[in-house]
Every structure is written in structure tokens, then in C-alpha cells.
N, C-alpha and C positions, 0 to 999 in steps of 0.2 A: 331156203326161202325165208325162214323168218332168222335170217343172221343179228337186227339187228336186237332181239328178244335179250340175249347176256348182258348187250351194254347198257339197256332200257332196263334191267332188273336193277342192276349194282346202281344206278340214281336212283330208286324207288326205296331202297333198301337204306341209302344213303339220308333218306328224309327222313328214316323213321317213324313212319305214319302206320296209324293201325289200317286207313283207307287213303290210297291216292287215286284222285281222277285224273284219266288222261283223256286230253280231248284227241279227237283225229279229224284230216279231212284228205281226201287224195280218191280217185277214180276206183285205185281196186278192193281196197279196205271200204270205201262206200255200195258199191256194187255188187260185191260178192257176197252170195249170201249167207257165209261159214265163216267168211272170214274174222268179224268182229269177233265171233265168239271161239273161234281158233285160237285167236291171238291171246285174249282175255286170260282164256285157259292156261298157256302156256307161260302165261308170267304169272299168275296166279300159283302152279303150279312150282316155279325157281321160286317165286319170293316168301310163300309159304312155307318152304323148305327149309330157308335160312331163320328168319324170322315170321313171327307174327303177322302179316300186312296181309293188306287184300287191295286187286287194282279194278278199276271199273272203267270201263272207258266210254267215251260219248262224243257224238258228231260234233264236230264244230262250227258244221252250218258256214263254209265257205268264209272260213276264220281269216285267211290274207287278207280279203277287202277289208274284215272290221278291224282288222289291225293295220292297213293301211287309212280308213279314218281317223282311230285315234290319232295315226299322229297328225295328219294335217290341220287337226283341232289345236294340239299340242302346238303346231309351227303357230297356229294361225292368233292361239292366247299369245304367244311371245310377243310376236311383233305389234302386236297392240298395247303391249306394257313396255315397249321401250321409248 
């Protein structure tokens, strides 16, 4: 279930931060009420192991659309500066 917990450790580990935040957003990880703090644990858990680090993660509050504004701001400065 949490397959992708390994390859999400070895980038985390790969920053070398004493804390990384990871945002999240998706149906079951928002919904489930264990799940946040399942996952947390379990990387917590691998990246502690190796190194120092600690992850914390936090809703992203329906992060596609804000990253679908940015960029239409981003197109929309361009074409007023050409």
C-alpha cells in the first residue's frame, strides 16, 4: 500500500534537511483518517534510520488549480512584455 514510501525516502534524504515538508492532496490521503499520520510515521521511521531528518506533511488545499494559476499569470506577464 505505501509502495511509494522507499522512493519518497531516498529524495528526502537526498536534500539533506534536518526537516522537509511535504505537501499532499488526493481523495485518500485527505480522507482517511490514519492515513496522514501512517505515512508521516513511516518515513519518519526510513529517514531517521539513515540520517538525521524529520518529514512533516501538510495539505495542499487543492494545490493543481494554484499551480494551474500560477501559471496562467506566468503566460499572461509574457505576452504583455513582448
Amino acid at each position: 500500500m505505501f509502495f511509494f514510501l522507499p522512493a519518497l525516502s531516498v529524495f528526502v534524504q537526498h536534500l539533506a534537511l534536518p526537516k522537509t515538508q511535504i505537501a499532499y492532496d488526493g481523495g485518500l490521503i485527505c480522507k482517511h483518517p490514519k492515513m496522514v499520520r501512517l505515512i508521516e510515521s513511516y518515513l519518519n521511521i526510513i529517514c531517521e534510520a539513515k540520517q538525521q531528518q524529520k518529514c512533516v506533511l501538510f495539505s495542499a488545499e487543492n494545490g493543481s488549480s494554484i499551480g494551474g494559476a500560477i501559471l496562467a499569470k506566468i503566460v499572461a506577464q509574457q505576452q504583455f512584455t513582448k
